[in-house]
N, C-alpha and C positions, 0 to 999 in steps of 0.2 A: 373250517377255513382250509382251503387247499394249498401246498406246498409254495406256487406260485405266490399268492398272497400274503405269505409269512417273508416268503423271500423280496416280495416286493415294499413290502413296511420296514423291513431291516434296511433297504437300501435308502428308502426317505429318512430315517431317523436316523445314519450313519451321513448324508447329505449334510442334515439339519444341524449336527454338531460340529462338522467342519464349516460351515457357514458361521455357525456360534461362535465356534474356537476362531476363524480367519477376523472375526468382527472384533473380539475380546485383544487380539495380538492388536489390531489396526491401533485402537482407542490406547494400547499400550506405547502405540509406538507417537502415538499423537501428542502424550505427556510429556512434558516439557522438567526432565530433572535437575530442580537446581539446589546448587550450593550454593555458600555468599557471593564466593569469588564469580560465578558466573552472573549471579544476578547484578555483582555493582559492572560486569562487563557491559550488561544488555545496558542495564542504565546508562552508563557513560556515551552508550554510541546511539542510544533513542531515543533517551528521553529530549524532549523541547525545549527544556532551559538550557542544557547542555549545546542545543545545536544554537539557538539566540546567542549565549554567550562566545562561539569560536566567528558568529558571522559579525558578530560587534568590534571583534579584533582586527578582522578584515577591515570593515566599515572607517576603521580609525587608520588602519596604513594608511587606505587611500585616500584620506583628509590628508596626513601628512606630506601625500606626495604632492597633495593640490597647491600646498602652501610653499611645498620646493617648485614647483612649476613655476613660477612666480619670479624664479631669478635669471630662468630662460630669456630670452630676448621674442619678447611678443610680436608678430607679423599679422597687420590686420590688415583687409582688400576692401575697399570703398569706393563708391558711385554715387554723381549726384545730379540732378537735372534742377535747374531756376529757370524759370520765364519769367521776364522784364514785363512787369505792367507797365510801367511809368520810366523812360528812360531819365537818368541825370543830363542835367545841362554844366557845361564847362564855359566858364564865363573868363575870356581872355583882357581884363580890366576896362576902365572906362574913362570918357573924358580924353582924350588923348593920350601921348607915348607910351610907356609903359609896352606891355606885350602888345596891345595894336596897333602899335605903331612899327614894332619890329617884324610883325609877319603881315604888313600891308604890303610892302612890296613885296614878297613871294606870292602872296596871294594873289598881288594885281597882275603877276606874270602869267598864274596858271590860268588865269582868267582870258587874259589874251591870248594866249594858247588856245584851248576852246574855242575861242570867238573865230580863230584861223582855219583853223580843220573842222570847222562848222557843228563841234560834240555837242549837247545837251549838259551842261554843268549839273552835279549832284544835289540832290538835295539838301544835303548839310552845308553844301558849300555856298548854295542859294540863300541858306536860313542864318549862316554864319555874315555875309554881305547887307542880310534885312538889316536897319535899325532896329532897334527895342526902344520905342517911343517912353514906355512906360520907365524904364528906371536908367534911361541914357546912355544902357551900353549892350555890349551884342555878346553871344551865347550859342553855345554848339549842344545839342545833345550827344551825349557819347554811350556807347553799349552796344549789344545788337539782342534781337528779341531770347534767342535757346542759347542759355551756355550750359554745357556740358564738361564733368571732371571726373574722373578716376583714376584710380591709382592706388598705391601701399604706402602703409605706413609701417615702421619698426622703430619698436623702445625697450630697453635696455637697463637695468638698474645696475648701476656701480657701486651706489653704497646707501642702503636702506637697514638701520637698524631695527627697527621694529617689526622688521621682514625675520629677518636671523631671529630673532626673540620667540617669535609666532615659528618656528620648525624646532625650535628649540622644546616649548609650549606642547609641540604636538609630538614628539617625542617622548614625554614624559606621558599623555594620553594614552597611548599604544601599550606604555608598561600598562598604565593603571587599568585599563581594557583588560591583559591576559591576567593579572594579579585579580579581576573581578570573575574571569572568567574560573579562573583557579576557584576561589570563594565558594563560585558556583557548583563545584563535580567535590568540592568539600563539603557542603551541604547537602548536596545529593546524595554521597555515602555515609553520612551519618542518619541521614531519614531510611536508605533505603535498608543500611545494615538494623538501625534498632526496627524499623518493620519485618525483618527478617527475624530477627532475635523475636521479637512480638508473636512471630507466629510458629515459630517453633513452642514456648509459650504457652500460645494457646493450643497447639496439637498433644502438647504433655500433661496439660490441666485435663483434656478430654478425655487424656488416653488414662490418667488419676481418676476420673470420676466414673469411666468405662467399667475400672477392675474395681471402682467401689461398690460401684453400681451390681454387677456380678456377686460379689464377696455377700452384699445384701441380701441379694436375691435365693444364692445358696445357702444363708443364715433360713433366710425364710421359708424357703425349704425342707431344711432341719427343724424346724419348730414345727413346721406343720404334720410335717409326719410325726414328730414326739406327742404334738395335741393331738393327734387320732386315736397314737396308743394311749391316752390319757396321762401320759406322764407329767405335762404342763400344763399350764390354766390357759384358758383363751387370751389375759392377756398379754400373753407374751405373745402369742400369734396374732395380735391385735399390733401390737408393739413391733413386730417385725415389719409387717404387713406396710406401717405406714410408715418407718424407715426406708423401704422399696420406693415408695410413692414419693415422698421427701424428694428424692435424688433424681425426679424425671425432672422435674424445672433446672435446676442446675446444669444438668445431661444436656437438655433443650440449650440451653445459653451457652454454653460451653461449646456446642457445635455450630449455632451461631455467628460465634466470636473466631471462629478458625475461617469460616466462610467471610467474614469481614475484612479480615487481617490480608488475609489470600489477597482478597478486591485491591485493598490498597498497598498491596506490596506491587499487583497488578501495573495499575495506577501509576507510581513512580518510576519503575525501571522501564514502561512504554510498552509493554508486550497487549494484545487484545485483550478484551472481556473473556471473549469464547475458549480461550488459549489457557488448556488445563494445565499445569504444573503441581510439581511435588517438589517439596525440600526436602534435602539428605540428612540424616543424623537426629540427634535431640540434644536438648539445652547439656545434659549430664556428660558429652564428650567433650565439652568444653572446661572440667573440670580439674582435667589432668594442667591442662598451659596455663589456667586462672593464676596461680600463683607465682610461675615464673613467670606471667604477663607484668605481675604487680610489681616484683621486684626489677623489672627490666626499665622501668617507667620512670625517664628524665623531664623534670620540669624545667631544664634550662634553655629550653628551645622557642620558650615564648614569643623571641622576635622572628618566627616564621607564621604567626598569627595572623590570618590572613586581612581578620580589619585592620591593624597595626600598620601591616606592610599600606595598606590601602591609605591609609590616612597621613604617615611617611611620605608616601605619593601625593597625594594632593598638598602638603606641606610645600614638595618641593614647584609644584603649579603654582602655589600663592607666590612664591621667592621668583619665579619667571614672571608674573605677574606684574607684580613690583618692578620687577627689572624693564620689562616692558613699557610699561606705565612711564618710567623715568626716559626711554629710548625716544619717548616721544617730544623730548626737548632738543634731541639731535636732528641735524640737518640730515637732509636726503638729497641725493644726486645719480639724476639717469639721464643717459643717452637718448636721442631720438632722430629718426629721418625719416624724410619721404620723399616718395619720386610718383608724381604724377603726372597724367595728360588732361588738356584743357581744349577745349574748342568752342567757337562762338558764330553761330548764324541767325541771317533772318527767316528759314526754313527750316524741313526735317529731312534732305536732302543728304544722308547719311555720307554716302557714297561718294562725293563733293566736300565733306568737312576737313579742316585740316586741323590736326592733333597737335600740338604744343606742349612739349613735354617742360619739366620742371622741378626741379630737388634739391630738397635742405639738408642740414646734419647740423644738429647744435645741443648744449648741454646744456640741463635744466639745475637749477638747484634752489631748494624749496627749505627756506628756515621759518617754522610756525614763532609769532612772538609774542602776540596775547591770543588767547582763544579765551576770556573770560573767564582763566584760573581753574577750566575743568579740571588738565594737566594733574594739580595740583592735588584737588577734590581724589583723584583717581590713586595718586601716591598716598596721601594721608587712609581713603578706605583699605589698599592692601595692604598694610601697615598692621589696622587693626584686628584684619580676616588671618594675617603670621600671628600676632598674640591669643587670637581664639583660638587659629587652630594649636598652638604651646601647648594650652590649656586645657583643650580635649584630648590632646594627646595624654598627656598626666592622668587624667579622669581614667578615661580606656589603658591603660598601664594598672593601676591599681584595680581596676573592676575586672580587668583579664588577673590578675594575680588570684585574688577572691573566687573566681570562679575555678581556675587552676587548682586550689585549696580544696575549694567543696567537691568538687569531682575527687580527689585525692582518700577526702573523708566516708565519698558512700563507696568507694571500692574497699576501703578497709572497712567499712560497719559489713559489707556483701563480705568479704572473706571471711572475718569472724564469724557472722552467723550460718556460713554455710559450715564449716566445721561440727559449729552446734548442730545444723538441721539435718547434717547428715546421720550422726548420733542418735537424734531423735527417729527420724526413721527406723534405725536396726532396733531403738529401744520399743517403738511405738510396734513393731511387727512381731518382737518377742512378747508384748503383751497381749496384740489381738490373739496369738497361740495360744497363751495360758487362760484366756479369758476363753476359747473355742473348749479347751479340754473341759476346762471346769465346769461349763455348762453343758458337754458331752456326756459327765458325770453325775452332773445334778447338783453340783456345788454353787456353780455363778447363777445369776439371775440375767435373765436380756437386757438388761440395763446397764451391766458391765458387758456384755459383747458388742451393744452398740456404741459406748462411748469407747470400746478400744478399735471400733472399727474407724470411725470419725476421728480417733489422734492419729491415727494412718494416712487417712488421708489429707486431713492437715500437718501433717510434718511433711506429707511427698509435696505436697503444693508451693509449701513454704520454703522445701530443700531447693524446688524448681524457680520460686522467686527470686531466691539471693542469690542465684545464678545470671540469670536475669537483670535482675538490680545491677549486676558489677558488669555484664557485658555493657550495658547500656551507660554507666560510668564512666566506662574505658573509650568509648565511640566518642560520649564527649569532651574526652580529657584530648583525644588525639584530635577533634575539632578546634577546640584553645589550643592546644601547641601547633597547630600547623600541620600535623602529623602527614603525607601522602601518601607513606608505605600502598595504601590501598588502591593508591588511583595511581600509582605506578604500573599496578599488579597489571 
């Protein structure tokens, strides 16, 4: 190979690693690092219950303001066209005096009139002069074929109780809205924190099973090299061998369970599928605050519980209810007017019609006096839905209290047995040593190196548990109290 071709393979393979390396940094920079505090961030502003519950809030003002609109003074524009089939007949009495007799002489004037300037007399006035043979007296029809009206109308409510009741009503809505929405970003960060905590979790149990797995593998190691020298029987290399093999299913599930967790931590705070992330730290840096978490922990906060508050609220909707219910025995009184125009032809000669304008103003008032005891019906069930809800109110007071307790209970069993587990750890490592030497020596059998390898790793699993177990305690102790510190954050 000549000089040129050495030089030109250095230049490809120097290419080839900055291509590596620019790829390696990309994929670096594509990871998504998070802590708690950022993850319950992304949640709070992506996830989809979260965005349903702030557009719910909204949803519920502008009910309320529908129901104040309501005492505005309403302006409605109206048009209407009739065509006369059949015009009415005005019948000026019969038999003598009465009205025919007192417009017989004006009539007999206009008539002579006519008769002088040589007009054609009207038709109605022709049909008014016929006799009506049939029922002995005479008859004009009155109307003309197109009447036409439009114009405004405006009303007014002076005093509508059950109006004031219903803004009153929707009022309390709007709390009970952001009080559910609240509920909502508190359930969020109790799922999304113990998912978090879950998979920190499971990245500790992996990374337990990883050095056990190793520790194994180098036990089996050492055996096999001592079974070559002859020093041990096969079965200890036998025995070794299938302590290695032991630990690949576990290994396999363990990495599984981190791949899962990942998903559904995914899942809740809203980020993609494809959107890699890392969490910071492991379960054991949370071991230093555990205890001054525990001792910080006031359980008299319970009336910020968010069903409480919620039920509180609907308490007070049944008491509007009622009140409403009752308003409906009160009068009501509103205003109203209108100014319209009228016109009436026997064509559609637009241009020709003449408008006739016309306007009221008068007050209405409207007292219901039987409606068939619905009223009644309606007082008596809100009545009963106050006593139920009393009642559930008490239930959920006592079963928030109870729960209160038991969360209270696994963070003290988690503190206690972490103290233990940690103990057991430095006790369970000083014996997998003395069990290593001895068998280095030719004093222990595989039998004691593998069960001290296994209390290792179950004491680091179970130290990583009651860690665990108390974070996940304290998530839900600060769900029953109300707690927000998190979604302030």
């Amino acid at each position: 190979m000549n000089m040129k071709s050495r030089n030109g393979g250095k230049i490809v393979l120097a290419v080839a690693a900055l291509l590596a390396f620019g790829t390696l940094r990309a994929q670096e920079a594509d990871t998504l690092k998070l802590t708690l505090d950022k993850a319950l961030e992304i949640a709070l502003s992506e996830n989809p219950t979260i965005k349903v519950a702030g557009q719910e809030i909204t949803k519920k003002q502008y009910a309320k303001k529908g129901v104040v609109a309501q005492l505005f003074p309403q302006l409605a524009a109206s048009a209407g066209y009739t065509r006369t089939l059949k015009k009415q007949v005005m019948y000026m009495g019969g038999g003598g005096g009465g009205l025919t007799d007192m417009l017989s002489a004006p009539i007999g004037g206009l008539v002579d009139v006519y008769n002088r300037m040589g007009w054609e007399l009207p038709q109605d006035i022709k049909k008014l002069l016929e006799p009506d043979n049939s029922s002995g007296s005479s008859g004009m029809e009155v109307g003309l074929d197109n009447n036409w009206t439009g114009g405004f109308s405006l009303s007014l409510p002076i005093y509508a109780p059950t109006l004031y009741k219903s803004i009153q009503l929707s009022a309390i809505d709007i709390e009970l809205a952001a009080e559910q929405s609240r509920a909502s970003r508190q359930t969020l960060v109790n799922s999304v924190s113990k998912a978090y905590y879950q998979l920190l979790l499971a990245q500790d149990s992996y990374e337990v099973l990883k050095q056990s797995y190793k520790q194994a593998d180098d036990n089996y190691k050492i055996v096999a090299s001592k079974f070559e020298q002859g020093t041990v029987s096969e079965y200890d290399k036998i025995r070794a061998e299938v302590q290695v093999r032991n630990l690949d299913p576990a290994l396999l599930q363990a990495k599984n369970a981190v791949a899962i967790t990942k998903l559904q931590l995914k899942v809740l705070i809203g980020i993609e599928p494809e959107q890699d992330f890392s969490v910071a730290g492991q379960l054991s840096d949370y071991e230093d605050t555990l205890y001054g978490d525990y001792l910080k922990v006031d359980t008299a906060q319970l009336a910020n519980n968010t069903d409480l508050r919620q039920m509180e609220l609907q308490s007070r909707m049944l008491k509007k209810n009622y009140e409403l219910s009752k308003a409906e025995f009160l009068p009501t009184i509103a205003l109203s007017g209108i100014y319209q125009w009228m016109a009436m032809n026997e064509d559609f000669k637009f241009k020709d019609y003449k408008w006739n304008p016309y306007s009221t103003i008068g007050v209405t008032v409207s007292l219901p006096i039987f409606t068939g005891g619905s009223r009644i019906y309606k007082v008596k069930q809100s009545q009963i839905q106050m006593s139920q809800m009393d009642l559930n109110t008490g239930y959920l007071r006592r079963n928030l209290s109870m729960q209160t307790q038991n969360c209270l209970d696994n963070m003290q069993q988690s503190v206690e047995q972490l103290a233990s587990n940690k103990e057991n750890v430095k006790q369970a490592l000083k014996g997998r040593n003395i069990a290593q030497k001895r068998y280095e020596v030719g004093k222990g059998t595989i039998l004691e190196l593998t069960d001290a390898e296994l209390m290792v790793t179950q004491s680091k699993l179970t130290y990583h548990q009651a860690i665990y177990d108390y974070l996940v305690a304290k998530s839900d102790l600060d769900k029953v109290l109300g707690n927000d510190n998190k979604i302030e954050k």
